[in-house]
Structures are given as C-alpha cells and as structure tokens.
N, C-alpha and C positions, 0 to 999 in steps of 0.2 A: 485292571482292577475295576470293579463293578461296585456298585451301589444296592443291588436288586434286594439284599436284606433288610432295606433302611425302609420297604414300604408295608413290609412287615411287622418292624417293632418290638416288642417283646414276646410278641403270640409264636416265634420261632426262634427255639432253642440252639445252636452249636454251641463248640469249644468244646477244653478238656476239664472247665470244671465247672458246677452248676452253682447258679448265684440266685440265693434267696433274699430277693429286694427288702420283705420286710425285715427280714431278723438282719442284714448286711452279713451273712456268711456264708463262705465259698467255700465247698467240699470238690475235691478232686472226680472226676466221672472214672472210670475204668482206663479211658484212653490218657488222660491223665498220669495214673500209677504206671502205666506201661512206658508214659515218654519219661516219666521219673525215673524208673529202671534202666532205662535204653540208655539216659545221658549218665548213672553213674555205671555203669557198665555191669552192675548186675542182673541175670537172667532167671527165673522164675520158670519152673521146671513145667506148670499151667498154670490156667485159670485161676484155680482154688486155692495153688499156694502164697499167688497175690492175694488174694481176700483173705486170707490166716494173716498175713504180716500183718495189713492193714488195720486189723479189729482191735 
C-alpha cells in the first residue's frame, strides 16, 4: 500500500462516490450504482436502465 494520493490532496478525485466538501453531501458516481447492484445481485440490462432507477 502507497501513500502517492496523500501529495495530492483533494485536487484528485477517486472512489465510488463524489463528496461535496461544502454542502457535506455524498452522491454515488456510476461505479457506485453498479457495485450497488453487483452486491444485491441485481443486473441492469445497460447503462441507461441504471440511470432510469436512479432519477
């Protein structure tokens, strides 16, 4: 395990969900909803019929 993120700071984004410092709220990214899906075992036929659930 590496450190190499930590010289970065906030100016680089990962993970699966995106975290807006000022307002303190976390919305899911797309990779997110898909590892949501994956662990309750349902499959989402594409792209677009995850973003229909989601709206």
């Amino acid at each position: 395990m590496d450190n190499f993120e930590w010289g970065f700071g906030f100016t680089v984004r990962f993970g699966i969900y995106h975290v807006d410092f000022e307002m303190q709220e976390r919305t899911p990214k797309m990779s997110g909803k898909w590892y949501r899906d994956f662990l309750t075992g349902s499959r989402p036929v594409d792209q677009a019929q995850t973003l229909r659930a989601d709206s």
